[in-house]
C-alpha positions as CSV (number, residue, x, y, z in Angstrom):
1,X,-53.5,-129.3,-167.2
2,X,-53.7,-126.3,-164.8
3,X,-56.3,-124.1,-166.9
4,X,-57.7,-124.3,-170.3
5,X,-60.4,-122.0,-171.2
6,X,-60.1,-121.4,-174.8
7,X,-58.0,-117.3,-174.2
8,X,-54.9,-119.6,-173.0
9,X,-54.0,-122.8,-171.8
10,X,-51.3,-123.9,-168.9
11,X,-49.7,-126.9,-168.1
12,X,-46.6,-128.0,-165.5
13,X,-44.9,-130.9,-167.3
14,X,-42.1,-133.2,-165.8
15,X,-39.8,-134.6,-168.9
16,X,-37.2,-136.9,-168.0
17,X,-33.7,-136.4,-169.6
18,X,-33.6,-137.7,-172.9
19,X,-36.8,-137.1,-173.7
20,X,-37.3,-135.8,-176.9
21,X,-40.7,-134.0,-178.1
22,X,-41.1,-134.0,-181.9
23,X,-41.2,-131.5,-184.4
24,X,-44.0,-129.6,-184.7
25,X,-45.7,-126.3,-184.7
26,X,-49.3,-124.5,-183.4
27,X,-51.4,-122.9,-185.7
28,X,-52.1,-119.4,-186.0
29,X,-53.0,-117.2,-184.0
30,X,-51.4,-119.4,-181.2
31,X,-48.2,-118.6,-179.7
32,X,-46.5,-120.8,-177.0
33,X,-44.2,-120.1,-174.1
34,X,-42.2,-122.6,-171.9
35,X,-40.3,-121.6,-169.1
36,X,-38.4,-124.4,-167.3
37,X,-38.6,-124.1,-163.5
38,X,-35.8,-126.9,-163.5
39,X,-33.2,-128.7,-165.4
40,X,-32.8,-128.2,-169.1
41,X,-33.8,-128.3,-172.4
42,X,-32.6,-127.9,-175.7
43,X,-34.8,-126.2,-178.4
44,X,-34.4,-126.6,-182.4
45,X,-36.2,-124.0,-184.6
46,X,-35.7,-122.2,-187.6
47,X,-33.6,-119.5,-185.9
48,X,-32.3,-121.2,-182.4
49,X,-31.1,-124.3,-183.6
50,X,-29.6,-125.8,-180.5
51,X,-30.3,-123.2,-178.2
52,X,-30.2,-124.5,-174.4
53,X,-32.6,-123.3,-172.0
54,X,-31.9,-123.5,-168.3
55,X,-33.9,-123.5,-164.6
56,X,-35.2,-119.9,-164.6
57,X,-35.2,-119.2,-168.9
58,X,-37.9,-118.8,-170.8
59,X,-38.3,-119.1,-174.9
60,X,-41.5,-118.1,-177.1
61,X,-42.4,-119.7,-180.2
62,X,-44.4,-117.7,-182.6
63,X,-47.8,-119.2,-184.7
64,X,-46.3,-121.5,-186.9
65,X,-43.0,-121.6,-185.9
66,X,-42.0,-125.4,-186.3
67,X,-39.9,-126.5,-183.2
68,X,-39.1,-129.9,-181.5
69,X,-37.5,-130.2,-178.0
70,X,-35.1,-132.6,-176.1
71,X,-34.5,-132.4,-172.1
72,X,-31.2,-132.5,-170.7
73,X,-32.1,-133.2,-167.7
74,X,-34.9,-134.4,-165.8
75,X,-36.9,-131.0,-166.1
76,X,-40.2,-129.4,-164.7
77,X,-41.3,-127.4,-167.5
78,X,-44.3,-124.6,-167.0
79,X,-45.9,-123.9,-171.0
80,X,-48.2,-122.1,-171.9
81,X,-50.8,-121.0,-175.3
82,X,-52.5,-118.6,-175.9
83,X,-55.3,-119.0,-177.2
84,X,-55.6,-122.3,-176.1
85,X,-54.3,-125.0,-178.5
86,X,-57.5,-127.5,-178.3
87,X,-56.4,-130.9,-177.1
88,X,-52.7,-128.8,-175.6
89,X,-50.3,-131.1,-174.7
90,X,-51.4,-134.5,-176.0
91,X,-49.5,-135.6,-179.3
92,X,-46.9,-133.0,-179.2
């Protein structure tokens, strides 16, 4: 965890390809961006189903929004909530 104080929460994850993170969603009022700094993802949603992100992309999910995720490649990931999702990243 780089910060957490309750208007927004940042973490730097490494995800080795393969890795899938399961469905799921934040609750409102949160919001959550990734942006991945290397490799790639895939992200499945409602409205992106399959879309790929790449080093140097970005994708928001809004409050709610159910999405699940699978790297790639091995990947350094940057995410962040705001607010702050209490307990942000464990169990996702």
């Amino acid at each position: 965890m780089l910060h957490n104080n309750g208007g927004g929460a940042a973490v730097i994850s490494q995800i080795q390809k393969g890795t899938r993170i399961k469905r799921h969603s934040h609750p409102k009022p949160i919001r959550e961006w990734l942006i991945v700094i290397s490799g790639s993802l895939k992200a499945f949603n409602g409205k992106l189903e399959g879309k790929i992100i790449k080093a140097g992309e970005s994708i928001c999910f809004e409050s709610e929004q159910s999405h699940r995720l699978e790297a790639l490649k091995n990947t350094v990931l940057y995410a962040i909530t705001v607010p702050a999702d209490k307990g942000y990243p464990d169990g996702r």
